[in-house]
N, C-alpha and C positions, 0 to 999 in steps of 0.2 A: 607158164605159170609165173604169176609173179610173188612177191616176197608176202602179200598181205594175203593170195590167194592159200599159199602155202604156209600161213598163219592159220587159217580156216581148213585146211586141209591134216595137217599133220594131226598124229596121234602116237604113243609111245609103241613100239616096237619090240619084242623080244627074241622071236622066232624068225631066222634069217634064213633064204635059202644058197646054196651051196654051191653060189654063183661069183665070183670075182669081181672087184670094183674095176671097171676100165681105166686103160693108163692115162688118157685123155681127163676122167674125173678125178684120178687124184692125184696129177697135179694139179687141178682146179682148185681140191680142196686146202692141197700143201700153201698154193697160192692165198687163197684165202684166209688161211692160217699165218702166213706170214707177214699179214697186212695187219691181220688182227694184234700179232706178237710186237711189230714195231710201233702200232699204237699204243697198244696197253703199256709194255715193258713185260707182257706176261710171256709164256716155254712151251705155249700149247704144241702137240705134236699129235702128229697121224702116223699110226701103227695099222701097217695090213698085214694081212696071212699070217696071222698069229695065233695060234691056237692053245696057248698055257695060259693065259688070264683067264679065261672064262672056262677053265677045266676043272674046276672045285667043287666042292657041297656045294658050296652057297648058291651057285650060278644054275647050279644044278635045280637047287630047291627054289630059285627065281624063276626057270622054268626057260634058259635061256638056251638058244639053240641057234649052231653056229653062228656062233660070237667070234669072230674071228677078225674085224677089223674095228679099231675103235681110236678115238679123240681123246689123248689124254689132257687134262687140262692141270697145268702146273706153271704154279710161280713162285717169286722168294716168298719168304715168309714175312717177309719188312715191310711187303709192300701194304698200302694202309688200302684197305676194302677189299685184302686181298678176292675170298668168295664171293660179294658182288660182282667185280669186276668178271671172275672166270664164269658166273649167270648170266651176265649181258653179253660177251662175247663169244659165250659158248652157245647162246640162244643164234646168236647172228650166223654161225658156219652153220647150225644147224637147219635153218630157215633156207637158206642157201642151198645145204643140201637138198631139201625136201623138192624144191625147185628144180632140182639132177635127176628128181625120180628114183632119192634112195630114201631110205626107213631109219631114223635113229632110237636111243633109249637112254635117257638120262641113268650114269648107276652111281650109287655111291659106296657101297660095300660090298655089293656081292662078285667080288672077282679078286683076283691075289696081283696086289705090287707084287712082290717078290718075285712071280713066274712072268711078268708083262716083260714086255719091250722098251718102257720108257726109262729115260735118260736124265738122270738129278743131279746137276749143279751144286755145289755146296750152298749151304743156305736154302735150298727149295723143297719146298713139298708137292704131294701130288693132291688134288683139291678134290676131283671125281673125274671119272669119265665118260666118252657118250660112247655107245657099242653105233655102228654105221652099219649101212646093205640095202642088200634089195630084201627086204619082209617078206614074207612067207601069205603076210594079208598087210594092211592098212590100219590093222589099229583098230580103238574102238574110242569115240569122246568119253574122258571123263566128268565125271559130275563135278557139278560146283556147288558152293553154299549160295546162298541166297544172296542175293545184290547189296541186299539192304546189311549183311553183316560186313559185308568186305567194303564197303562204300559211304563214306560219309558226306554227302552234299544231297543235294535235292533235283534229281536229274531230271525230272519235268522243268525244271527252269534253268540247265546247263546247258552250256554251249555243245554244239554238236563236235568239235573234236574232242570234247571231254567223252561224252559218251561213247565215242569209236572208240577214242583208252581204254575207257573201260570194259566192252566188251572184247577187244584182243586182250588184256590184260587175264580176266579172267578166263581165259582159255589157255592159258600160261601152263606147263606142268610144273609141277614143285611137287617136295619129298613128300611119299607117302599121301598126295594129293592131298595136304595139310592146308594150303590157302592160308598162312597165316601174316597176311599182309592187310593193310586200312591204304584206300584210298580218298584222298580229299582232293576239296578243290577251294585254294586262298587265293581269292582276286580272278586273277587271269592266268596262275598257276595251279596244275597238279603234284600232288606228294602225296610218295610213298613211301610208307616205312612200316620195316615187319613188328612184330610182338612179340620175337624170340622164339628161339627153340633151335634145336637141331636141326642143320640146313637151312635156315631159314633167312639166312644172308645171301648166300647161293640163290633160293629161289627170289631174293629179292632182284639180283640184278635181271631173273630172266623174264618177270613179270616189268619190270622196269622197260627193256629192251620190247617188249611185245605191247606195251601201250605206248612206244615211242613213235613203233610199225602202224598202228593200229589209228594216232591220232593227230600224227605229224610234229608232236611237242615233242617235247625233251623233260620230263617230269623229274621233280626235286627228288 
């Protein structure tokens, strides 16, 4: 599988089964993670066999089951895009994983810092995490909004890697399946840029990262 199949393939995950990540996969992902971290400057970290994050109401009422190994994604607070950035990068390990044959799940609340494993620098926060495994199923597509609200160009007369963007794009997960991003197309570039809200910087970078996958550009 490669990274645009496992773009088409992936779907959010909650229900893990109560199976071990191989030592062979993570260091794969540690590896990956730390490619990711000397690019960005971001702290992202993988936490296994942990079971007090995801031991709460909340996780509970998110319907989350064995959550036990997951992606924290953490940077300073200085750093300028800090959420985009942890959207594009966290999208990339995640892509990566799906290609291992494991299951992720974007969270952004329902699990306790305080009980987790991860590790804060002064100056850093934790931005969200992705829970990892082998799924219990696959997932289900979510639904999108209509082309024509998330899209502003005229894709009968768009170039064809525009349009790959924007169909891996819109396959993107973001919070609460909100989609609250505009795609154009000026000249011979694509931009994106959200319309605010809660997470919605975060989803920027992973809709970003997934029409990067999707059309070979590098979108504004």
């Amino acid at each position: 599988m490669d990274i645009l199949e496992a773009l088409n393939e992936r779907h959010s995950v909650r229900q893990f089964k109560d199976i071990p990540i191989e030592a062979e996969k993570v260091e794969k992902l540690n590896g990956l993670i730390a490619a990711a971290n000397e690019e960005s400057g971001l702290n992202f970290q993988l936490i296994t066999n942990e079971p007090q994050a995801f031991d709460v109401f909340l996780a509970h009422y998110g319907k989350f089951k064995n959550a036990v190994n997951y992606i924290a994604l953490v940077g300073d607070k200085n750093i300028a895009d800090l959420d985009e950035k942890c959207g594009y990068y966290g999208e990339k390990i995640v892509l990566e994983a799906q290609t291992m044959g494991l299951n992720t799940c974007w969270v952004a609340g329902t699990y306790s810092k305080k009980k987790s494993g991860i590790s804060l620098n002064a100056g850093e926060k934790i931005v969200c995490v992705i829970a990892i495994g082998y799924g219990e199923n696959q997932g289900v597509e979510h639904k999108s909004k209509p082309t024509e609200k998330l899209v502003k160009a005229d894709l009968n007369a768009a170039p064809d890697w525009f349009k790959a963007g924007v169909d891996a794009a819109l396959k993107a997960p973001t919070a609460l399946n909100q989609q609250k991003f505009v795609i154009t197309l000026e000249g011979d570039e694509a931009k994106i840029t959200t319309k605010g809200g809660a997470m919605t910087k975060l989803d920027l970078g992973i809709v970003k990262y997934n029409f990067e996958v999707g059309s070979g550009r590098v979108p504004l």
